[in-house]
N, C-alpha and C positions, 0 to 999 in steps of 0.2 A: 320512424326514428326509434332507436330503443335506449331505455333509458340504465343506467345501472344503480343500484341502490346494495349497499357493504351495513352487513349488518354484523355484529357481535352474537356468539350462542345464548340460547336463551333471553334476547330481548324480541319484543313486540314490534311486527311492521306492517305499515298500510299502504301498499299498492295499489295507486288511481288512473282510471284512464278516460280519455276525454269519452264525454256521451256525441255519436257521432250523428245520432237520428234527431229529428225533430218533433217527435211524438213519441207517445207509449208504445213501447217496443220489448222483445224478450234482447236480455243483454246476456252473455257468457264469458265465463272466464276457462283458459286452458291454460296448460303447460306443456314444459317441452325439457326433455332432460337429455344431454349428450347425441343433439340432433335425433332423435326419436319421433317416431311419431305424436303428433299433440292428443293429450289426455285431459278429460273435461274436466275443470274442476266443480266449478255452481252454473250457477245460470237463477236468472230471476224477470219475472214481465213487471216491467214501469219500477217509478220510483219507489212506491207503496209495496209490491208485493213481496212476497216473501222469498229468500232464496232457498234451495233445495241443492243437495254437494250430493255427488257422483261417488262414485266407488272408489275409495280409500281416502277421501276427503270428508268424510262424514267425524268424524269425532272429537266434532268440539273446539276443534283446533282455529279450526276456519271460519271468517266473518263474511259474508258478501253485503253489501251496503251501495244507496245508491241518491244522489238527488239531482237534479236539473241539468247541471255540466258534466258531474262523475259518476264513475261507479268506481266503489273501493273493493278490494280485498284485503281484510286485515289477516295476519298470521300470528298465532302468540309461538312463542317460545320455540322460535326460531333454529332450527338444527340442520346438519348437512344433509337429511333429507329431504327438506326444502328447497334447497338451492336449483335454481335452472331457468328457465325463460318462461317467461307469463304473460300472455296478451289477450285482449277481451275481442269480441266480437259483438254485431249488432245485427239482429235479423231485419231488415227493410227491404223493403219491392221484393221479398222470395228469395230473398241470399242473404249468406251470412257477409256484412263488412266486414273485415278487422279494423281496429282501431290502433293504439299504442301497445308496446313491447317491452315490456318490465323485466332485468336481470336481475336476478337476487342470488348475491353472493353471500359469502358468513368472511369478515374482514380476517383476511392473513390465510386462507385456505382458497388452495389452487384444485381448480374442481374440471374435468372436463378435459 
């Protein structure tokens, strides 16, 4: 299922997607812009550890966050190069699952 979420320029949003394993697991978030291929954004093992952001997701911008049910992705300051499709994934038994499918649109702008 994917979910959509309108958001205005410049405000803060958090992207959560169900935790799909039942133990400590590496969790990842990707995106997908104009059917593209998916581009990694963090990724982080269990609730505790810390997340680490991928190549051109490093600066500040991005939150990865995680506890027992979710893992978030926060965004600050929300602009048209954010916009696109975001879904996490969950490494169990030697493969990645995917889990939920986030569209992040900016409200009034037709993207795609």
């Amino acid at each position: 299922m994917i979910t959509t979420v309108e958001v205005q320029p410049g405000e803060e949003v958090t992207l959560q997607c169900t935790n799909t394993s039942n133990h400590q697991t590496q969790a990842d978030w990707f995106k997908v812009v104009n059917q593209t291929k998916p581009t990694c954004v963090s990724s982080m093992f269990g609730s505790r550890g810390s997340a680490s952001f991928c190549d051109g997701f490093q600066n500040g911008k991005f939150i990865m966050s995680s506890n027992i049910t979710f893992v978030f992705l926060q965004i600050k300051e929300v602009n048209l190069s954010d916009v696109g499709l975001y879904f996490c994934g969950f490494y169990t038994n030697k493969h990645t699952v995917i889990s939920d499918a986030v569209e992040l649109r900016i409200q009034g702008k037709l993207v795609g």
